[in-house]
N, C-alpha and C positions, 0 to 999 in steps of 0.2 A: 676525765671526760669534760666535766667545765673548764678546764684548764684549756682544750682543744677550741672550745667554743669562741671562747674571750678569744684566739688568737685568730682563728675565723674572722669573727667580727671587727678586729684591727684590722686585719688586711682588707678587709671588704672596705671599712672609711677609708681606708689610707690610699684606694685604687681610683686613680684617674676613669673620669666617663670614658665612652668611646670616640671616635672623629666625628661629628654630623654627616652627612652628606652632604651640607652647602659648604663645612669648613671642607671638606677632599676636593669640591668641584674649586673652591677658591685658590689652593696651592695645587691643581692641576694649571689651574689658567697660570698661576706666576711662570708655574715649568714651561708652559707656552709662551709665554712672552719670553722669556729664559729663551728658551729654542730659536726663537726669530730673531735674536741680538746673535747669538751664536752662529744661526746663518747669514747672515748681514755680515757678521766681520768674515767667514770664510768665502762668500762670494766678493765681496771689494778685493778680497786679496788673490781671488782667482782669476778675477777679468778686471784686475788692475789699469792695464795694457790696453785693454776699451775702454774703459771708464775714462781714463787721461785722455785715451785719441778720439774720443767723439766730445771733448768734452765736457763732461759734465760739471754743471755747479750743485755742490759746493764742495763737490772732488770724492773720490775711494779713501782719503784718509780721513775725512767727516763720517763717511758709511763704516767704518772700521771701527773708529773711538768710539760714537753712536751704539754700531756692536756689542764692542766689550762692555759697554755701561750698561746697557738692557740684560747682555746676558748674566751680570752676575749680581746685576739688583735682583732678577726674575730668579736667581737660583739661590742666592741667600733670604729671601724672604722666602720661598715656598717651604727654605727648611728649620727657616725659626718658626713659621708658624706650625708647621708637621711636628715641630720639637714643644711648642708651646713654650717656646723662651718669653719671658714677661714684657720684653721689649718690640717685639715683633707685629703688633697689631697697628702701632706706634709706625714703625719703619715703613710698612705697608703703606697705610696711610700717607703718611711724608711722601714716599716715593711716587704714589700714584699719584698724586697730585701734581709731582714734579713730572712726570710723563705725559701725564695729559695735556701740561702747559708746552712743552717741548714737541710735542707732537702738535700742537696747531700754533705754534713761532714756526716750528719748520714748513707745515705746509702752509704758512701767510707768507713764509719768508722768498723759501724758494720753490714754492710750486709755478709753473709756467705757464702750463698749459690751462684754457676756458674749461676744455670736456672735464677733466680731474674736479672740477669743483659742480659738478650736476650731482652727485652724493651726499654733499655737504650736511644736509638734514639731518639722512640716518647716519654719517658720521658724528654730528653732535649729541643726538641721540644716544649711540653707543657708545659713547666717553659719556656721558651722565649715568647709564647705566652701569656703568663699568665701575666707577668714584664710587656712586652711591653701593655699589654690592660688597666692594674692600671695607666703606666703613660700615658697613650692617651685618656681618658674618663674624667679625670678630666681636661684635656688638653683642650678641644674641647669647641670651640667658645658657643656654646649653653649651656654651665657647666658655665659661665661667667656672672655674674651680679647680 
């Protein structure tokens, strides 16, 4: 019977807590942004054909590479952090950072049109909130151990 107990009580230390809720809502969002990279390169490649004949700068094969790199930043970190690999918080981080700057070079770069920038606030709003929540989620005492 103590024999049972002791081995109880190992496996109870030796057990991972559970996910939080802000860490699930965190690698839901990467899946989300995963999803939109993934859509981005299957629509460049669908309406290739328009994209060339109307067009556009800075072309379907900038929408496509843009693609593959969002979709498989957004899917390898939602699954290192789901996996809690030691590195993952780290990568997250790195990357969001690298997105966010990528995402307003592209739209200083080649945004064209006046109306597209009547948003602009709550776009930098929600890229601040966005930074600040990748590094506070992984941050947070209950993401620890």
């Amino acid at each position: 019977m103590v024999q049972e107990n002791f081995l109880y009580v190992e496996v109870k230390k030796n057990r991972q807590p559970g996910r939080s809720f802000w860490l699930i809502v965190l690698v839901l969002g990467f899946l989300f942004f995963s999803l939109t990279g993934w859509l981005r390169l299957y629509l460049s490649i669908q309406d290739w054909q328009l994209l060339t004949g109307i067009g556009l700068f800075p072309g379907p094969l900038y929408l496509a590479i843009y693609g593959i790199i969002t979709g498989l930043f957004g899917a390898v970190v939602a699954a290192s952090l789901w996996l809690r690999l030691p590195w993952a918080p780290t990568v997250a981080r790195t990357g969001t950072l690298a997105a966010a700057a990528w995402y307003w070079l592209d739209r200083l770069l080649f945004t064209q049109s006046a109306s597209s920038w009547t948003n602009w606030p709550f776009s930098v709003g929600l890229t601040v909130v966005c930074v600040m929540f990748v590094f506070l989620v992984p941050a947070a005492p209950e993401q620890q151990g």
